[in-house]
N, C-alpha and C positions, 0 to 999 in steps of 0.2 A: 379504788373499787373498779374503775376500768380495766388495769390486770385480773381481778380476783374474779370478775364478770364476761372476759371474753370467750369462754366456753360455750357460753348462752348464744351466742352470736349464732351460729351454725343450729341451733336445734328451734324444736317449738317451743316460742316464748311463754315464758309465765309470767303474771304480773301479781305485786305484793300490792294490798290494798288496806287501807284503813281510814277509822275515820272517828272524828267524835265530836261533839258539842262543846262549845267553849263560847268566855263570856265577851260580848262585845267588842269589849276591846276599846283601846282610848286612842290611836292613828288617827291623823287628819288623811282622806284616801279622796285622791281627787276626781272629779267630775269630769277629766277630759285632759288628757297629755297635753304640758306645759301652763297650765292652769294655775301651776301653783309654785314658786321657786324653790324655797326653802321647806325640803324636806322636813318634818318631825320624826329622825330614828328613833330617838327615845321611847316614844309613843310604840312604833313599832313594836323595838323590842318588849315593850309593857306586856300587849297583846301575847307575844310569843310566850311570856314567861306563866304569864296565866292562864293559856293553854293548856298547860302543864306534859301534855304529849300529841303526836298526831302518828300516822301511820303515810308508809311508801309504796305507792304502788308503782313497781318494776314489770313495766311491758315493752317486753324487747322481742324483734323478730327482723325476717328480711327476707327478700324472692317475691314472688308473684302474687303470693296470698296473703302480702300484709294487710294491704287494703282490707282483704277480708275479716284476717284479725281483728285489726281494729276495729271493724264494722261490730261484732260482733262482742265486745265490752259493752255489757249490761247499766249503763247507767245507774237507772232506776234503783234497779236492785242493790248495787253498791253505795248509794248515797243512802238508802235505808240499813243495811250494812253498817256504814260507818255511824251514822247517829246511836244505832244500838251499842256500838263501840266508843262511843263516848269519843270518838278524836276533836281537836282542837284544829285539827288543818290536813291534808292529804299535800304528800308532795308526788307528785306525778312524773315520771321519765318520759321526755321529749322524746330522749332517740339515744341511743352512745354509737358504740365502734362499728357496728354494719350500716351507718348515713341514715339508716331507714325512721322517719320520727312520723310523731300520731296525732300531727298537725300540719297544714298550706302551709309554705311558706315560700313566696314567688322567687323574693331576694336568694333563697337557700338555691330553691331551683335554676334559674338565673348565671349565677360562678357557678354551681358545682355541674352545668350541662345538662340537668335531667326534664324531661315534659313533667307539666303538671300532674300530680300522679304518681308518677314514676318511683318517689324516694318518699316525697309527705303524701302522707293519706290525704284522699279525700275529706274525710271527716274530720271537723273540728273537735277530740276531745277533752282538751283541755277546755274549752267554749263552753261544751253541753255538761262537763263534770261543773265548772265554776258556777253554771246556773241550778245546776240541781241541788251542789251541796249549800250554797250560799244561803237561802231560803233554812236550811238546818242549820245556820250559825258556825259554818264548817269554811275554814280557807282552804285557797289552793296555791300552792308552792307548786316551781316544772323545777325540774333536775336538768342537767342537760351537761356536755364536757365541755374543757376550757379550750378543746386544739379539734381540730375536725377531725374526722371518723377515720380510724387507723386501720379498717379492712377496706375502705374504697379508695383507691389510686384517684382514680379520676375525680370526685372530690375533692380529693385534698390539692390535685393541681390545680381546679379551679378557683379554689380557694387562696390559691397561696402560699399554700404549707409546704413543709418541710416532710422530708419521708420521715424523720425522729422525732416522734411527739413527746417522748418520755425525757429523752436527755437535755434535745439543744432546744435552746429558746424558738418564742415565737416569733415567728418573724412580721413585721412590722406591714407589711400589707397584708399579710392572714389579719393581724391583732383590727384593722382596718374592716375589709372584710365581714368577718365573724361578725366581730360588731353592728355591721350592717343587718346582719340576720337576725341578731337577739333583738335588736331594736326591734322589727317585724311582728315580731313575735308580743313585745311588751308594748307598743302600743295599741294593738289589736284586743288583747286583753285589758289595757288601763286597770282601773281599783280593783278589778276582778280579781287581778292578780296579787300575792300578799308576799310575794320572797321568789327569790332563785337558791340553788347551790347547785355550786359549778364544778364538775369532777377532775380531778387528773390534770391537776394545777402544777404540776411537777416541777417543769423547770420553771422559776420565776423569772430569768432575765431578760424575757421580751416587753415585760411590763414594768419591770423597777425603775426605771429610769422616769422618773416624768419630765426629763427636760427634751425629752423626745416626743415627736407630734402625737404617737399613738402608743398607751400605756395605760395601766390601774383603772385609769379616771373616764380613760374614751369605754371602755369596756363598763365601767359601772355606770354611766350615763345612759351608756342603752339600755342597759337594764333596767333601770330605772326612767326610761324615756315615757313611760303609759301610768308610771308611778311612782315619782317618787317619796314616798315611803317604801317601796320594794325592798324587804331584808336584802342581806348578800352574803354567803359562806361560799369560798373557794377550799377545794378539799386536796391537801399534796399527801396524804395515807392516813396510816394506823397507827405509827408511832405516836407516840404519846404529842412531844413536843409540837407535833404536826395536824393533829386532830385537834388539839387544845390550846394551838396557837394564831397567831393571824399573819398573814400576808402582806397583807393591806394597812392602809386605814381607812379604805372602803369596805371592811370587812364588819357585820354586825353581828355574826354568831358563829360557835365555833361551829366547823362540819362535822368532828365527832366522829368521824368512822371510827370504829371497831366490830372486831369480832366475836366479842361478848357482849354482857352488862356487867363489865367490872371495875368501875368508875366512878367517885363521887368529884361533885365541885370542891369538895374538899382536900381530896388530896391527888387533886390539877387542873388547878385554877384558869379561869381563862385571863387574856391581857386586859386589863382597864376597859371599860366602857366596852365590852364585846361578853356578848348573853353567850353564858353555858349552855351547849346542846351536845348530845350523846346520841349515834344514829349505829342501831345495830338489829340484827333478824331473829326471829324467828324460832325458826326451823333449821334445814341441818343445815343449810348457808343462804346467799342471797336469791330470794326468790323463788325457793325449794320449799316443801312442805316440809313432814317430818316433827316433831317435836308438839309443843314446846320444849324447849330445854332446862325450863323451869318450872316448879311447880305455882300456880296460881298465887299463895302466899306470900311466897320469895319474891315473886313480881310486885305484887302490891306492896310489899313492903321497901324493895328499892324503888320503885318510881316515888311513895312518899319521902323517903330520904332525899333524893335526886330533887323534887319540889320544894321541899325543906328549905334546901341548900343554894335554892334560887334557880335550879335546872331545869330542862326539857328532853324528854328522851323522843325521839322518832322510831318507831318501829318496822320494820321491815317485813312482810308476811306473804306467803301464796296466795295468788289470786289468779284464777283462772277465769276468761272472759265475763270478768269485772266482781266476781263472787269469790269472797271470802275463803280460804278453806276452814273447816269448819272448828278444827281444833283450834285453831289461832286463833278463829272470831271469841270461841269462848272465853279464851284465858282474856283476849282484849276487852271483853266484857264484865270479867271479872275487875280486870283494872278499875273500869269504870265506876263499879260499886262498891271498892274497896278506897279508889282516891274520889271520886267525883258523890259519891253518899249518894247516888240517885238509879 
């Protein structure tokens, strides 16, 4: 998705937002980072699967007016929004390829050179969405990439990285690093937080190696540093084998991209002990209005297939400062009273 999305970089962002009501859930979610050693994934995945879908909201932007941006995502309105849309969980974008993310984070600021401000918004919104939607029985997932932001130099040198995020591996004080960030991030959030997935996992060989200090393990640690039950899906594309396969075995769900809904768990299964999930948009691509592309029926009728089948589908949808657009809210509403009977 990071190639398929850097277009977006350079214009006024839109953000894809959804959201829905789902049941409890059976995760043990703890009370305060390292409180708890041994993870329950199972449990997690439980919740995910009886979810049965959630919605992504894509808010990307960069320059002088992110701040404002972000200022200016409606909370409120979207956490009602999404209850009426029936989601199970919102997974929110941190930030991708222009460094600019819609959260502090000092560690980020710190290596990559920038004053407070300057690259994280002021405003906490992953904080203020976790709080609003939580109270609605609604998680929150952050998206965020696996290599640092491929349109800022200066960044990526403070980070560590390499100018080729796509081909050559990470390198080993980035894999360090980064790590340091996500940590930030997840324990600020703790049980607030319900999963990550991680973009544009391309090249694997900075991490395959565990017998090297920093790999797989240092990276899902952080992630899991504020929680661990924290899902984890690392995303290397669209190809089938790649959306539906794992990485890792730190990995709990597939990432699912594609560019349709044309997939069941039945014919591409995911590996052993790793939840089916299918993550695709919308409208006419990610983040854009436009469509749907399906009629209301066709939808409901795949998503009950895709649950059947033991799946999760994420939906990708336009959202302009934190509001739904309005065709997508319907048909997501349609979902809801075609799978969710309420």
């Amino acid at each position: 998705m990071i190639r398929a999305l850097s277009w977006l970089l350079f214009t006024t962002a839109l953000a894809t937002v959804g959201a829905c009501r789902h049941p409890s859930g059976s995760a043990r979610f703890v009370d305060r980072p390292g409180s708890e050693v041994v993870a329950d994934r199972s449990a997690a995945q439980a919740w995910f699967r009886e979810a049965k879908y959630g919605v992504c909201v894509l808010l990307l932007g960069e320059g002088p007016s992110w701040n404002d941006q972000v200022d200016r995502f409606d909370v409120a309105a979207f956490a009602d929004q999404m209850s009426r849309a029936g989601a199970g969980y919102v997974l929110l974008t941190l930030g991708q390829n222009s460094g600019h993310y819609c959260a502090p984070n000092a560690t980020y600021d710190r290596y990559a050179g920038y004053a407070a401000g300057e690259r994280c918004s002021t405003r906490d919104l992953p904080m203020e969405l976790a709080d609003a939607l939580g109270p609605r029985g609604i998680r929150l997932l952050l998206y965020c990439t696996s290599r640092a932001p491929q349109n800022d130099a200066k960044a990526r040198a403070g980070l560590a990285e390499g100018d080729d995020i796509i081909a050559a591996p990470a390198p080993q004080e980035f894999v360090r690093r980064w790590s340091d960030v996500i940590r930030e991030w997840s324990v600020r959030y703790g049980p607030k937080l319900a999963g990550w997935w991680f973009d544009g996992a391309y090249s694997t060989g900075g991490w395959d190696d565990l017998t090297r200090t920093y790999n797989w393990r240092t990276w899902a640690e952080a992630a899991r540093a504020g929680n661990p039950n924290c899902l984890l899906a690392f995303n290397k594309g669209t190809r089938v084998e790649d959306a539906f396969g794992k990485l890792t075995d730190e990995q709990d769900y597939t990432a699912g991209e594609r560019n349709g809904f044309d997939l069941l768990p039945e014919n591409a299964p995911p590996p052993p002990s790793v939840q089916w999930h299918l993550f695709a948009y919308l409208g006419e691509d990610w983040g854009k209005a436009g469509g749907p592309r399906h009629r209301d029926e066709w939808m409901v009728d795949y998503v009950r297939r895709v649950n059947e089948q033991g799946g999760v589908i994420t939906f990708d949808v336009c959202v302009v400062d934190g509001r739904v657009y309005e065709p997508h809210l319907r048909q997501l509403c349609a979902v809801r009273r075609g799978v969710r009977g309420d």
